[in-house]
mmCIF file of the N, C-alpha and C atoms, coordinates in Angstrom:
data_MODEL
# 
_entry.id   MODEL 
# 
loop_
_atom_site.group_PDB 
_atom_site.id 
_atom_site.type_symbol 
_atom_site.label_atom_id 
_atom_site.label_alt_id 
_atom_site.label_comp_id 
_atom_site.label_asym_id 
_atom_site.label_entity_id 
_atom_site.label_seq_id 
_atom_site.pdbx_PDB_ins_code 
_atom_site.Cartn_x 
_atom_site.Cartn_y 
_atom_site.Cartn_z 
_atom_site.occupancy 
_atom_site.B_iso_or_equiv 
_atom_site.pdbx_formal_charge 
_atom_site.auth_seq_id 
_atom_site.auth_comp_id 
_atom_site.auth_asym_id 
_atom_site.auth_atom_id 
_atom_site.pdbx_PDB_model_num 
ATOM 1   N N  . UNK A 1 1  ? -30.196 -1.600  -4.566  1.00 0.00 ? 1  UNK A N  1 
ATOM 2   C CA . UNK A 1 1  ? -28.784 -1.733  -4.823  1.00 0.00 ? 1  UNK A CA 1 
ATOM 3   C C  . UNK A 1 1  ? -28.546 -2.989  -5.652  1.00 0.00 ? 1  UNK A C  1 
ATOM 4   N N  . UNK A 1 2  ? -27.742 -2.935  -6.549  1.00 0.00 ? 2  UNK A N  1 
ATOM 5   C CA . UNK A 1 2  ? -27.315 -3.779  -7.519  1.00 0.00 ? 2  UNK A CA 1 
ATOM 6   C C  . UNK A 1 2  ? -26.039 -4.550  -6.758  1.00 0.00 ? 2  UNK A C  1 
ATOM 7   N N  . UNK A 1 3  ? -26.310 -5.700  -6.708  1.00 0.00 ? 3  UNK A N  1 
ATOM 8   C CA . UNK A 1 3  ? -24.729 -6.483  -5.781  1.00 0.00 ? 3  UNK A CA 1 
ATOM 9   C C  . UNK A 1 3  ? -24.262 -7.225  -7.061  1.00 0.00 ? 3  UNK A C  1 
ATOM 10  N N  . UNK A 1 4  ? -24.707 -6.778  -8.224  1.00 0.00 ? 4  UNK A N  1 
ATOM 11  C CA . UNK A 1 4  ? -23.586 -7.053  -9.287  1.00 0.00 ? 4  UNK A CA 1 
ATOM 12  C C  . UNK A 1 4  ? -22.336 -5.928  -9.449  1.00 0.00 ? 4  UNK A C  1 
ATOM 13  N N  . UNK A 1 5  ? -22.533 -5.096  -8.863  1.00 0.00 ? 5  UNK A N  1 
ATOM 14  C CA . UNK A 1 5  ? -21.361 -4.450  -8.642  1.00 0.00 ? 5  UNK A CA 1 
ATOM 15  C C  . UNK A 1 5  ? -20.358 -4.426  -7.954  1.00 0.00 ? 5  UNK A C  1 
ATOM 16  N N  . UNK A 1 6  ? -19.900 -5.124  -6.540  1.00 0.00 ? 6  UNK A N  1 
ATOM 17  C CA . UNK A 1 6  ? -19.016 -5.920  -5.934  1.00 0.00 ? 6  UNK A CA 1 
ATOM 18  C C  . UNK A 1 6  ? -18.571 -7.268  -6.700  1.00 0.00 ? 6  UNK A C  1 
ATOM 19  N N  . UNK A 1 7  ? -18.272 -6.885  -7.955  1.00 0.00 ? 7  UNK A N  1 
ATOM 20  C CA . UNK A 1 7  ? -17.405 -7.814  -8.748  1.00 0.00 ? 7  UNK A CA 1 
ATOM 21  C C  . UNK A 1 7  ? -15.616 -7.987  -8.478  1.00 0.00 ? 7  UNK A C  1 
ATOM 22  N N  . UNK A 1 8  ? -15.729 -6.847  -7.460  1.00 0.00 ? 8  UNK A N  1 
ATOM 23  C CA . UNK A 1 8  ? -13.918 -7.020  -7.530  1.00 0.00 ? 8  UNK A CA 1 
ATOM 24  C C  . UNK A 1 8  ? -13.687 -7.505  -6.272  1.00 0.00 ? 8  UNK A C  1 
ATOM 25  N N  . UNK A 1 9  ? -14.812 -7.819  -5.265  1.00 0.00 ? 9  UNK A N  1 
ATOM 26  C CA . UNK A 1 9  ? -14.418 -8.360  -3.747  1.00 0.00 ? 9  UNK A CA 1 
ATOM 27  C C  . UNK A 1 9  ? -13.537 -9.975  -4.373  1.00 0.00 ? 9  UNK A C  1 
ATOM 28  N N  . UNK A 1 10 ? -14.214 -10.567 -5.081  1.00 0.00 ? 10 UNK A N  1 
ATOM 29  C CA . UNK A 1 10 ? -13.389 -11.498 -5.201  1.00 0.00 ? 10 UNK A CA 1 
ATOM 30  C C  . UNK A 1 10 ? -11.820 -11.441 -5.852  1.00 0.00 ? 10 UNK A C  1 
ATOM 31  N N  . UNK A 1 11 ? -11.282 -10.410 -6.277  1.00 0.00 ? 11 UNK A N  1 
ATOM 32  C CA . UNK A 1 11 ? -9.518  -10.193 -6.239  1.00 0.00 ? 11 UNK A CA 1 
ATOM 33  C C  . UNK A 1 11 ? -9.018  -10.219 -4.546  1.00 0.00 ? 11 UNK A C  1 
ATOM 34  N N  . UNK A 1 12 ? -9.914  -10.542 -3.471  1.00 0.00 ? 12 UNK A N  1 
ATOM 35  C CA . UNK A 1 12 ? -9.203  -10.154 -2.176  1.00 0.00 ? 12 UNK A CA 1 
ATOM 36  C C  . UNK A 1 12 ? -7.413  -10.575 -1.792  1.00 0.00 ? 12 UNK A C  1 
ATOM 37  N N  . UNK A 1 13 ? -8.007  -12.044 -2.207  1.00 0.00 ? 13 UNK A N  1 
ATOM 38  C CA . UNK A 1 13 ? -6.884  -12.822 -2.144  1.00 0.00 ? 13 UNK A CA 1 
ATOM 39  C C  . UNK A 1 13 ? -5.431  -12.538 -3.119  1.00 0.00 ? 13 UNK A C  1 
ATOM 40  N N  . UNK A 1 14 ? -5.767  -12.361 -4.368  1.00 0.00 ? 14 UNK A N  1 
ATOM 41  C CA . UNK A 1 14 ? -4.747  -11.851 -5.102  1.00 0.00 ? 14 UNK A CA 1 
ATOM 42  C C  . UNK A 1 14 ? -4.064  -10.030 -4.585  1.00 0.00 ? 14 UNK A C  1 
ATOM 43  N N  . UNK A 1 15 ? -4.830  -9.483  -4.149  1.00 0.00 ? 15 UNK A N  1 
ATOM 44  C CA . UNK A 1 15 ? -4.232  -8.440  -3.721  1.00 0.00 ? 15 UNK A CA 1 
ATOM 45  C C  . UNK A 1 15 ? -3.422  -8.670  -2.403  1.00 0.00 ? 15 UNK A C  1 
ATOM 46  N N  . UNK A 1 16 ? -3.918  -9.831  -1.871  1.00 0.00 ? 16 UNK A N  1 
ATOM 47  C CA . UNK A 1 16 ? -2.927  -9.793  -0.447  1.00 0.00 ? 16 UNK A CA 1 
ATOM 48  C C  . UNK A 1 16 ? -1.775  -10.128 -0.697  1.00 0.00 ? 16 UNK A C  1 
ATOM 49  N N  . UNK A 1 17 ? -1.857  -11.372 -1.230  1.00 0.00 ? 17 UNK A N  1 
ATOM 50  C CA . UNK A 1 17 ? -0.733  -12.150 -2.220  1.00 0.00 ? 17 UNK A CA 1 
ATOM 51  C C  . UNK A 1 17 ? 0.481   -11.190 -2.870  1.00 0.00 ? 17 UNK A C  1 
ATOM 52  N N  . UNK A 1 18 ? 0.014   -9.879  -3.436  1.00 0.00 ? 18 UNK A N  1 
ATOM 53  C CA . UNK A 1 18 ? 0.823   -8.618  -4.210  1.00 0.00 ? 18 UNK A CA 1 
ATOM 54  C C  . UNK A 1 18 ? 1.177   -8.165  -3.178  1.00 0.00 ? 18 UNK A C  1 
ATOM 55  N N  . UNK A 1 19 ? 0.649   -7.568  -2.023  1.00 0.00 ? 19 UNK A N  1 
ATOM 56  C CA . UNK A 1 19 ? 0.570   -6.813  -1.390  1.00 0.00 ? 19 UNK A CA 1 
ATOM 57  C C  . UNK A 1 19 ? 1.414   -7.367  -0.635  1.00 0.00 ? 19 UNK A C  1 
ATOM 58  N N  . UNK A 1 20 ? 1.526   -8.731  0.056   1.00 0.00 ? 20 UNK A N  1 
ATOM 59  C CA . UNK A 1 20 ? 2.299   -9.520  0.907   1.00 0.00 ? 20 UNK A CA 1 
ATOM 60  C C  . UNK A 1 20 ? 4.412   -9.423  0.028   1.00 0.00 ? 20 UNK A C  1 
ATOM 61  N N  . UNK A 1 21 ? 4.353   -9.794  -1.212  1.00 0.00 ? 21 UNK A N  1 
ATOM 62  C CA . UNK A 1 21 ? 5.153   -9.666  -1.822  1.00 0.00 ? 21 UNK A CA 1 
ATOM 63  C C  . UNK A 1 21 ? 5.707   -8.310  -1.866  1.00 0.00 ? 21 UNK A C  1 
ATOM 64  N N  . UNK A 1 22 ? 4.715   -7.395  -2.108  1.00 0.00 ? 22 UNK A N  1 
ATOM 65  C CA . UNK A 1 22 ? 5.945   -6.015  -2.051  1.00 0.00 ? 22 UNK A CA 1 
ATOM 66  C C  . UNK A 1 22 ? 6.330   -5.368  -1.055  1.00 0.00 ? 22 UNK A C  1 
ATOM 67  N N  . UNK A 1 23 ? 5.698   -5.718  0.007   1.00 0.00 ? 23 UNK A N  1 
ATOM 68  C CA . UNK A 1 23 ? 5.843   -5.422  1.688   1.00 0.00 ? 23 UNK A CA 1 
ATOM 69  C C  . UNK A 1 23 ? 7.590   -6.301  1.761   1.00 0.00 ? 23 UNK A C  1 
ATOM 70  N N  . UNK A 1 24 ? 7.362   -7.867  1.198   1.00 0.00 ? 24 UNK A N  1 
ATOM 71  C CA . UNK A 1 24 ? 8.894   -8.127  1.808   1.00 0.00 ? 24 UNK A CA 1 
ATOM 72  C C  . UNK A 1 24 ? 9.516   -7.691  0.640   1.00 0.00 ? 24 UNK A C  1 
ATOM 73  N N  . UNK A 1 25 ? 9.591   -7.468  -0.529  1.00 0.00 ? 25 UNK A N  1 
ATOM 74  C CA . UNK A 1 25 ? 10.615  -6.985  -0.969  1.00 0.00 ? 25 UNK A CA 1 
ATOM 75  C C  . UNK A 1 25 ? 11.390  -6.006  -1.238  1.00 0.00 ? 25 UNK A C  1 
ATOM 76  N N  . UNK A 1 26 ? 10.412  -4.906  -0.517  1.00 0.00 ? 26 UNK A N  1 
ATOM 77  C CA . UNK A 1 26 ? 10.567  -3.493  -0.103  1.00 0.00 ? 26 UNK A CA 1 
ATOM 78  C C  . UNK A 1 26 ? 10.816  -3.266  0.931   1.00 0.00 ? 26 UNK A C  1 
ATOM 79  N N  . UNK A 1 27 ? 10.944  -4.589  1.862   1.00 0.00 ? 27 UNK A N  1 
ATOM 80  C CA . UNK A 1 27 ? 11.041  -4.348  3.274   1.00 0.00 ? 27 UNK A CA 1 
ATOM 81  C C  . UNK A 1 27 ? 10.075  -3.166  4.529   1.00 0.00 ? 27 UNK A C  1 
ATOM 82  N N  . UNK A 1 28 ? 9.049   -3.238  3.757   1.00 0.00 ? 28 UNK A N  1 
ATOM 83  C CA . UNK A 1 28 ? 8.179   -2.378  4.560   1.00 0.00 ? 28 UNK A CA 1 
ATOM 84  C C  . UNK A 1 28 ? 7.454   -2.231  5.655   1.00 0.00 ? 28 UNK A C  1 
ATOM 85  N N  . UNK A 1 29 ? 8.141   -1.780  6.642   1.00 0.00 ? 29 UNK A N  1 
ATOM 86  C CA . UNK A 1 29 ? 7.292   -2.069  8.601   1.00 0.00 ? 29 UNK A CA 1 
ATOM 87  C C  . UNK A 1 29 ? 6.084   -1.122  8.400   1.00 0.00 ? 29 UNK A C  1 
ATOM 88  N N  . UNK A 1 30 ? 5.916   0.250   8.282   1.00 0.00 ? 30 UNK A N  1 
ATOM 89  C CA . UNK A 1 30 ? 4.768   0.712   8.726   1.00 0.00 ? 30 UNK A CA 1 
ATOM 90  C C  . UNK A 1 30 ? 3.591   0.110   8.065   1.00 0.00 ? 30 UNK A C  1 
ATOM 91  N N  . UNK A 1 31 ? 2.721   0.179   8.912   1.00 0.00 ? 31 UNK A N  1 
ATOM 92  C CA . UNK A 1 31 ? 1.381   -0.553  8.832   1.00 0.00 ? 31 UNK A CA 1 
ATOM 93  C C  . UNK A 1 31 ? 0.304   0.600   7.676   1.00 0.00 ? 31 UNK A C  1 
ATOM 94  N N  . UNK A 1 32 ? 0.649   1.267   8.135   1.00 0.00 ? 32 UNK A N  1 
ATOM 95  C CA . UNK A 1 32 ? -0.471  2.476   7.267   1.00 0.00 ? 32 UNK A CA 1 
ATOM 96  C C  . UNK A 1 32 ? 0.291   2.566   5.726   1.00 0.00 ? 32 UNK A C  1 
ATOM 97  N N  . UNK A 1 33 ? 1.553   2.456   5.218   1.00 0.00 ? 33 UNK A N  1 
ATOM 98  C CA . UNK A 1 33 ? 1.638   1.859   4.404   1.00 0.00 ? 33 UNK A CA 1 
ATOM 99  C C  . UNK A 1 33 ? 1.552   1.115   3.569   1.00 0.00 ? 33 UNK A C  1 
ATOM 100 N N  . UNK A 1 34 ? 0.924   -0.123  4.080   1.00 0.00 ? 34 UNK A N  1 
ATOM 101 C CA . UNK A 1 34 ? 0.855   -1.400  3.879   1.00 0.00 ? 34 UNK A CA 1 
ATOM 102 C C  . UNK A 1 34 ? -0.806  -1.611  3.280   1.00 0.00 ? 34 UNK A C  1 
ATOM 103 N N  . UNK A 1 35 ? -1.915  -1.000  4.449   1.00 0.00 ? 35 UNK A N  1 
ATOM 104 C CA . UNK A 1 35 ? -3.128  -0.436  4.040   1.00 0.00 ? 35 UNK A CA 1 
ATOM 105 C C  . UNK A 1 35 ? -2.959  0.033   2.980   1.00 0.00 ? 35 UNK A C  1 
ATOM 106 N N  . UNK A 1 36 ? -2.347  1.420   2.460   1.00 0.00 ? 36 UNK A N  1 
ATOM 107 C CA . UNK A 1 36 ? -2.170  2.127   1.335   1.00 0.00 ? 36 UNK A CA 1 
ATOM 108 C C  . UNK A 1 36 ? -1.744  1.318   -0.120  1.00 0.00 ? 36 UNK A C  1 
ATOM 109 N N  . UNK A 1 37 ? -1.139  0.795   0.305   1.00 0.00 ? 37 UNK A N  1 
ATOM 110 C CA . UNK A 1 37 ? -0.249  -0.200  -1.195  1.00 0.00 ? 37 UNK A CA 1 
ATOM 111 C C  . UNK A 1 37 ? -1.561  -1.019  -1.355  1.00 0.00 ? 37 UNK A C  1 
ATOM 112 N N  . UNK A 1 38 ? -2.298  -1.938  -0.464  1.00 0.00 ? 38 UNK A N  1 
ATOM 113 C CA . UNK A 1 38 ? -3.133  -2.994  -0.654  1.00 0.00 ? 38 UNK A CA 1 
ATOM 114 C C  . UNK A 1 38 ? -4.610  -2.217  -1.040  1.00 0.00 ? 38 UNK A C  1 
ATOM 115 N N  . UNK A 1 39 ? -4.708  -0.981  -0.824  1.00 0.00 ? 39 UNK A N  1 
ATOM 116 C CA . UNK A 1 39 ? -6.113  0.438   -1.302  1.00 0.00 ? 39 UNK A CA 1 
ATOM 117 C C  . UNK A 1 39 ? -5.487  0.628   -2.916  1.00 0.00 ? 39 UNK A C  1 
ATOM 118 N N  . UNK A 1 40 ? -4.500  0.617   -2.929  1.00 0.00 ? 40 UNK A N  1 
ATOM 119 C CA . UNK A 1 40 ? -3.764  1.436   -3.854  1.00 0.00 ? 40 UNK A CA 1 
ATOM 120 C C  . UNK A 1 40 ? -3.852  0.048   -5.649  1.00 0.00 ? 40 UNK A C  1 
ATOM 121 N N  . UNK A 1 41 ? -3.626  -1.064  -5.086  1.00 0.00 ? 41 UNK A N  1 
ATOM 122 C CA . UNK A 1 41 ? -3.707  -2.439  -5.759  1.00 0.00 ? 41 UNK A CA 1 
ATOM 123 C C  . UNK A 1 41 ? -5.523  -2.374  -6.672  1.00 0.00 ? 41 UNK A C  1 
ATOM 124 N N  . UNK A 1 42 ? -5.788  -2.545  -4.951  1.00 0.00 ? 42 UNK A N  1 
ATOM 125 C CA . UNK A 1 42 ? -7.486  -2.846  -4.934  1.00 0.00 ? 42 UNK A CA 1 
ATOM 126 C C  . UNK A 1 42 ? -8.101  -1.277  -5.806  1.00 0.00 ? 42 UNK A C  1 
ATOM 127 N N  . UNK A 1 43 ? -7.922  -0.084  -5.458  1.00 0.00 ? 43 UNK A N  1 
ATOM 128 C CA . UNK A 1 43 ? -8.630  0.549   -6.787  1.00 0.00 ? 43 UNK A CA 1 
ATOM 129 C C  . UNK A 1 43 ? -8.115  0.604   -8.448  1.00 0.00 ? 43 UNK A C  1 
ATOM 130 N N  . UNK A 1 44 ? -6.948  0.113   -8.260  1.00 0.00 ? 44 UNK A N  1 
ATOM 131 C CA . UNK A 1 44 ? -6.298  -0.220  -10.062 1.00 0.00 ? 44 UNK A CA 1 
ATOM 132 C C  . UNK A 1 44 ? -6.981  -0.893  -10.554 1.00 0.00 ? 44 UNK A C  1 
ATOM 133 N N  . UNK A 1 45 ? -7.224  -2.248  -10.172 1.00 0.00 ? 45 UNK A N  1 
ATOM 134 C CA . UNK A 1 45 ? -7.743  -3.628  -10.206 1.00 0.00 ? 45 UNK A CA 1 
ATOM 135 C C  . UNK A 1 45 ? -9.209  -3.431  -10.409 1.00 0.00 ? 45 UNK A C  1 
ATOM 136 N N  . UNK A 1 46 ? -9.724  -2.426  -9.506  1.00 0.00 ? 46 UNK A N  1 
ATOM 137 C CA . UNK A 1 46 ? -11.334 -2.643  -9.893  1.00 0.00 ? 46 UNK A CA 1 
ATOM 138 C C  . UNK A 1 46 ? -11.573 -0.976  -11.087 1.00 0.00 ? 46 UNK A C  1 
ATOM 139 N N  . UNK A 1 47 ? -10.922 -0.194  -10.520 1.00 0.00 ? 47 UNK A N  1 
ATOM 140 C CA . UNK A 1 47 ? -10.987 0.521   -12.098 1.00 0.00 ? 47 UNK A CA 1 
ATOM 141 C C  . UNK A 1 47 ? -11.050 -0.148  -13.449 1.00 0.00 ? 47 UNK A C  1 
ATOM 142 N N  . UNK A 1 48 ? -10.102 -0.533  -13.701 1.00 0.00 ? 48 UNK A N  1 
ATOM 143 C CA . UNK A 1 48 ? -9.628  -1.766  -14.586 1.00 0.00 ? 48 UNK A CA 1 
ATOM 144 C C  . UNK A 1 48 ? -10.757 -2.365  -15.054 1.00 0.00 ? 48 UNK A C  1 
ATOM 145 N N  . UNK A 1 49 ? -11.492 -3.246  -14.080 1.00 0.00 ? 49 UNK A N  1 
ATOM 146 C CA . UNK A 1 49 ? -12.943 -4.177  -14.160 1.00 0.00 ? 49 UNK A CA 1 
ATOM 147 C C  . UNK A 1 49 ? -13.749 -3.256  -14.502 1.00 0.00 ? 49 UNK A C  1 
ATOM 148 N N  . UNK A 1 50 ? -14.106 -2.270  -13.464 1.00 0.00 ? 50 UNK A N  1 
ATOM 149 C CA . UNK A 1 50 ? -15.358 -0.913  -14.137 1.00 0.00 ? 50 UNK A CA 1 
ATOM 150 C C  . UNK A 1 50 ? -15.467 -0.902  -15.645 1.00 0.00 ? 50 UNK A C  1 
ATOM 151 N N  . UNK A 1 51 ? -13.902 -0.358  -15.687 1.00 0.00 ? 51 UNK A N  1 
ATOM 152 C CA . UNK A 1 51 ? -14.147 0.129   -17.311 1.00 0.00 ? 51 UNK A CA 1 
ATOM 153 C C  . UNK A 1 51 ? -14.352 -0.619  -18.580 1.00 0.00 ? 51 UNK A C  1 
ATOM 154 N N  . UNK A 1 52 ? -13.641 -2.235  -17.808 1.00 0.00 ? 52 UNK A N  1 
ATOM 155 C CA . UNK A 1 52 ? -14.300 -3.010  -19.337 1.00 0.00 ? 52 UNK A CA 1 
ATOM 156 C C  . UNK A 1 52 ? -15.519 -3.934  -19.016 1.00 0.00 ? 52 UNK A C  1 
ATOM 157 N N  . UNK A 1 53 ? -16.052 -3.920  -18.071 1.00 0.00 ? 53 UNK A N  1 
ATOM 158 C CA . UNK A 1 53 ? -17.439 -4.364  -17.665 1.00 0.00 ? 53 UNK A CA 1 
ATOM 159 C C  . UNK A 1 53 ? -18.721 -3.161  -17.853 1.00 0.00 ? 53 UNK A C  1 
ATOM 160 N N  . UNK A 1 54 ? -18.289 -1.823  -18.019 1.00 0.00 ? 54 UNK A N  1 
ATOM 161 C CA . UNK A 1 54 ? -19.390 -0.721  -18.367 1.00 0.00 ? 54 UNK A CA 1 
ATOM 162 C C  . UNK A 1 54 ? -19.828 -0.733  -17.382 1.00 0.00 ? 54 UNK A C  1 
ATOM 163 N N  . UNK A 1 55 ? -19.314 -0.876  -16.108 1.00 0.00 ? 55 UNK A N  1 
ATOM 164 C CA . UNK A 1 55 ? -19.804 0.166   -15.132 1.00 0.00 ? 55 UNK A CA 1 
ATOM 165 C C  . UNK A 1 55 ? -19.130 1.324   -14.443 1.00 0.00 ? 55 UNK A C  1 
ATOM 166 N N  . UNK A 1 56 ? -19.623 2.015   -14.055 1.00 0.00 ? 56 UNK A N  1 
ATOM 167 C CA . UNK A 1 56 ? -19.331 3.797   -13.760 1.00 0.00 ? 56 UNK A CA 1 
ATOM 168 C C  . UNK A 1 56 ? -17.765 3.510   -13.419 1.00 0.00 ? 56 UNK A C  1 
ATOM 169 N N  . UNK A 1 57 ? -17.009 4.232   -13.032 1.00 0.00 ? 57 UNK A N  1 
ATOM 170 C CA . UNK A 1 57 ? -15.285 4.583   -12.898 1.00 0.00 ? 57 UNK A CA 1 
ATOM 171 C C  . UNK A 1 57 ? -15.423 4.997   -11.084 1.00 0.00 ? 57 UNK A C  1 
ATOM 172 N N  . UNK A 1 58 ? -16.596 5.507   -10.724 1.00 0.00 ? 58 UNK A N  1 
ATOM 173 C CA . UNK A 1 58 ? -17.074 5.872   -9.070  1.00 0.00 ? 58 UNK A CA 1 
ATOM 174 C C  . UNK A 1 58 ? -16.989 4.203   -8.596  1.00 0.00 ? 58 UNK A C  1 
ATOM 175 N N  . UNK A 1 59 ? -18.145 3.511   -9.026  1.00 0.00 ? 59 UNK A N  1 
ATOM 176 C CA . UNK A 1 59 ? -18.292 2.362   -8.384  1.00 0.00 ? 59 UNK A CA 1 
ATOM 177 C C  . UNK A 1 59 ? -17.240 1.024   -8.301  1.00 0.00 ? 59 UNK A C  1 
ATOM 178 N N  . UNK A 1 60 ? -16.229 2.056   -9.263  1.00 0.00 ? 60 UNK A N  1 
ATOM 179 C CA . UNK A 1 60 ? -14.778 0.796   -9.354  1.00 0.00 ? 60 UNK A CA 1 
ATOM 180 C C  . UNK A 1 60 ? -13.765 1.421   -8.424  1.00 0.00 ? 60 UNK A C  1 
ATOM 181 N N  . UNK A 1 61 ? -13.633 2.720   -8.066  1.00 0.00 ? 61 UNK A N  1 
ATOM 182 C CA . UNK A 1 61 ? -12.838 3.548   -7.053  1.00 0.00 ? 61 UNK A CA 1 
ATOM 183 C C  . UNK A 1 61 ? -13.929 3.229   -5.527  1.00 0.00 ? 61 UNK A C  1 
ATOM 184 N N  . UNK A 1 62 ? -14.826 3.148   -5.677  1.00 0.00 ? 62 UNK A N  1 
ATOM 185 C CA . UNK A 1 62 ? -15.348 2.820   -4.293  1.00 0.00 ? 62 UNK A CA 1 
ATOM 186 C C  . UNK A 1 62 ? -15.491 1.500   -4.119  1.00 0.00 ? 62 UNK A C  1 
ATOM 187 N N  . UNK A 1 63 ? -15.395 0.154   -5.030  1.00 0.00 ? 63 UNK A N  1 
ATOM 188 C CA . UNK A 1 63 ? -15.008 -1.228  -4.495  1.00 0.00 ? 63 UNK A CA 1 
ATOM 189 C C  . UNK A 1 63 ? -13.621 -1.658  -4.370  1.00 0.00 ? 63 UNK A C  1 
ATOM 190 N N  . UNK A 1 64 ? -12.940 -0.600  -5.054  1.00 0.00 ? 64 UNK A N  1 
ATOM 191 C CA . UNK A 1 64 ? -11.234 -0.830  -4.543  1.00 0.00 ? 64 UNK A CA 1 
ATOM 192 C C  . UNK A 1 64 ? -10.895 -0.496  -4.099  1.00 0.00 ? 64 UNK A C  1 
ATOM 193 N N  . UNK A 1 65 ? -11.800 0.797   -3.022  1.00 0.00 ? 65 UNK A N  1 
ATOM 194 C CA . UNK A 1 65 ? -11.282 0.687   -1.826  1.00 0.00 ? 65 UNK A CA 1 
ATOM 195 C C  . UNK A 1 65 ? -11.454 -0.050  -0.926  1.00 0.00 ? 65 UNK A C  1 
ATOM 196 N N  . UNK A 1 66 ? -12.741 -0.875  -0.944  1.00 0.00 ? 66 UNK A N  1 
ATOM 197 C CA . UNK A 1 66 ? -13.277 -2.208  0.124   1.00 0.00 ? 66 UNK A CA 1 
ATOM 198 C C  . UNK A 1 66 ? -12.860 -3.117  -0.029  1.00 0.00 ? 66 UNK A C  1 
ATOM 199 N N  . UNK A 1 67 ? -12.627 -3.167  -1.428  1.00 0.00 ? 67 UNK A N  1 
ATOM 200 C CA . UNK A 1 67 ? -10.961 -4.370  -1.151  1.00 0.00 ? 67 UNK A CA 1 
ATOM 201 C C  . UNK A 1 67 ? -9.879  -4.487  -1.155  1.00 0.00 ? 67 UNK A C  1 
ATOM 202 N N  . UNK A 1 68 ? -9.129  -3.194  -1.180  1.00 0.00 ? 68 UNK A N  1 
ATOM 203 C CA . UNK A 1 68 ? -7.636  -2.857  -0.414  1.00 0.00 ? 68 UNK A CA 1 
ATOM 204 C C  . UNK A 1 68 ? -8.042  -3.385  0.936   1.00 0.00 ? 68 UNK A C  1 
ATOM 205 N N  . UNK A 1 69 ? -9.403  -2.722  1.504   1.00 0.00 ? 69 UNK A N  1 
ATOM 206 C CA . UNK A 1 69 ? -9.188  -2.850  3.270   1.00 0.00 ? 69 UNK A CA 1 
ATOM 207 C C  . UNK A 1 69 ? -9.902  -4.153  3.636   1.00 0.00 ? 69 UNK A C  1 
ATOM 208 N N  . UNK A 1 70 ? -10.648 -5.057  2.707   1.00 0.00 ? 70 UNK A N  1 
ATOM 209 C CA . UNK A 1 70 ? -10.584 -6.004  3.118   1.00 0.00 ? 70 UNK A CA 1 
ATOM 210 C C  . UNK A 1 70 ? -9.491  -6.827  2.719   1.00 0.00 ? 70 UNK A C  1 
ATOM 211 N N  . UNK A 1 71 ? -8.756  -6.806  1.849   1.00 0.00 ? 71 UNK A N  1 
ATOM 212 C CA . UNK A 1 71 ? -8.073  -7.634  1.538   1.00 0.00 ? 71 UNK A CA 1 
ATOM 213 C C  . UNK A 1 71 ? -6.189  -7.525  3.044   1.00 0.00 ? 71 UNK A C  1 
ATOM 214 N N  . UNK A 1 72 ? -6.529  -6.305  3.210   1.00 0.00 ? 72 UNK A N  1 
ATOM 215 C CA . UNK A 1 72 ? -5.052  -5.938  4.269   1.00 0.00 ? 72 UNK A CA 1 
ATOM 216 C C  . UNK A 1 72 ? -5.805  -6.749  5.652   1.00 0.00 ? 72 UNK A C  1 
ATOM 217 N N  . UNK A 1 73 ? -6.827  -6.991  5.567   1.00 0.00 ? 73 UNK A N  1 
ATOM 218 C CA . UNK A 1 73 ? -7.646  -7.529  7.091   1.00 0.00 ? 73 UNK A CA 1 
ATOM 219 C C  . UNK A 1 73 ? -7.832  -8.572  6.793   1.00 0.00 ? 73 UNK A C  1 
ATOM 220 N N  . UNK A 1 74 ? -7.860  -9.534  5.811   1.00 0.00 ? 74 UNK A N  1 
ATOM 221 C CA . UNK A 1 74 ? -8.186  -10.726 5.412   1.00 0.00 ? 74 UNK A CA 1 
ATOM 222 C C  . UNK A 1 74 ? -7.760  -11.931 6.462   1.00 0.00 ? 74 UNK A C  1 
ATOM 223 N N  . UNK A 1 75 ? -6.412  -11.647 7.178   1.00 0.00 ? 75 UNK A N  1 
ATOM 224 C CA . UNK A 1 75 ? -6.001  -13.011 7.957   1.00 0.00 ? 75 UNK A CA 1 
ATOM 225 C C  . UNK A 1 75 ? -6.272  -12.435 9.480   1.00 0.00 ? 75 UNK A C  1 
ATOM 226 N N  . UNK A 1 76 ? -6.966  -11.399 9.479   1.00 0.00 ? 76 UNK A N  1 
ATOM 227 C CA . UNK A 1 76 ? -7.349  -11.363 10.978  1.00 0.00 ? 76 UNK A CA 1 
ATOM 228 C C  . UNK A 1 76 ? -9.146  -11.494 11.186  1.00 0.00 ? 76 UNK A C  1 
ATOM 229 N N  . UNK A 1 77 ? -9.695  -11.878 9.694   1.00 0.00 ? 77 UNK A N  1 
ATOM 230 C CA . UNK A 1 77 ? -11.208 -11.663 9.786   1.00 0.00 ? 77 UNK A CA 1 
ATOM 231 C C  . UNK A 1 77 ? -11.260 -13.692 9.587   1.00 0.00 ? 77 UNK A C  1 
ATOM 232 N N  . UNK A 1 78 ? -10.335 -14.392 8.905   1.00 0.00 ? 78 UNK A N  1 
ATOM 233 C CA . UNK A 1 78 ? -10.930 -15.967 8.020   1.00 0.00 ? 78 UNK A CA 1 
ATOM 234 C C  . UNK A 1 78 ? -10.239 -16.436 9.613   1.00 0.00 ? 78 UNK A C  1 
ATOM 235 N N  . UNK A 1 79 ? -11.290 -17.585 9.802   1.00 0.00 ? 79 UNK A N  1 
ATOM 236 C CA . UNK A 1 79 ? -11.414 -18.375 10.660  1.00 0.00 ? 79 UNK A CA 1 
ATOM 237 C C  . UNK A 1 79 ? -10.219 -19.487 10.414  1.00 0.00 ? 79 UNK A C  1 
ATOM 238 N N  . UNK A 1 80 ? -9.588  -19.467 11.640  1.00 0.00 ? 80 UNK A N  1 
ATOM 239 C CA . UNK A 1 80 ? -8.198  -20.604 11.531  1.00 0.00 ? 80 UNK A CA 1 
ATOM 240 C C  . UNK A 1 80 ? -8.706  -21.494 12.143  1.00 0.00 ? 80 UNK A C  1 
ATOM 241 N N  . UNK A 1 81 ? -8.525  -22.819 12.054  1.00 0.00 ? 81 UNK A N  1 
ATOM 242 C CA . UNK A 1 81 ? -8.719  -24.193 12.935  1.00 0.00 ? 81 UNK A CA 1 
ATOM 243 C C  . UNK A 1 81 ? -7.789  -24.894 13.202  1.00 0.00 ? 81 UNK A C  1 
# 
């Protein structure tokens, strides 16, 4: 496996950031929503990267989805002190 292809884990933070923003300005409670918008961010974003980095359009739809869902889990996974 090539781990040059998890090039888009690092947008995590910027997708929460979007994701945090259109939740309040849409006023949005459901949670499975919220997943969806931050899946929905995270495969644009790494499509996007796929296609002008020349790698496959699969491997940019399957890292934006691991970082929609890491990025919606992000403040229940980073260590607070």
């Amino acid at each position: 496996m090539d781990f040059s292809q998890f090039y888009g884990l690092a947008g995590i933070t910027i997708i929460r950031a979007i994701t945090a923003d259109i939740v309040k300005d849409y006023k949005i409670t459901s949670a499975i929503a919220k997943i969806g918008i931050a899946m929905a961010l995270g495969v644009v974003i790494n499509v996007i990267l796929a296609l002008l980095l020349g790698n496959s359009l699969l491997s940019g739809v399957g890292v934006g989805f691991l970082t929609g869902l890491f990025s919606n889990f992000y403040n229940d996974i980073k260590a607070d002190k």
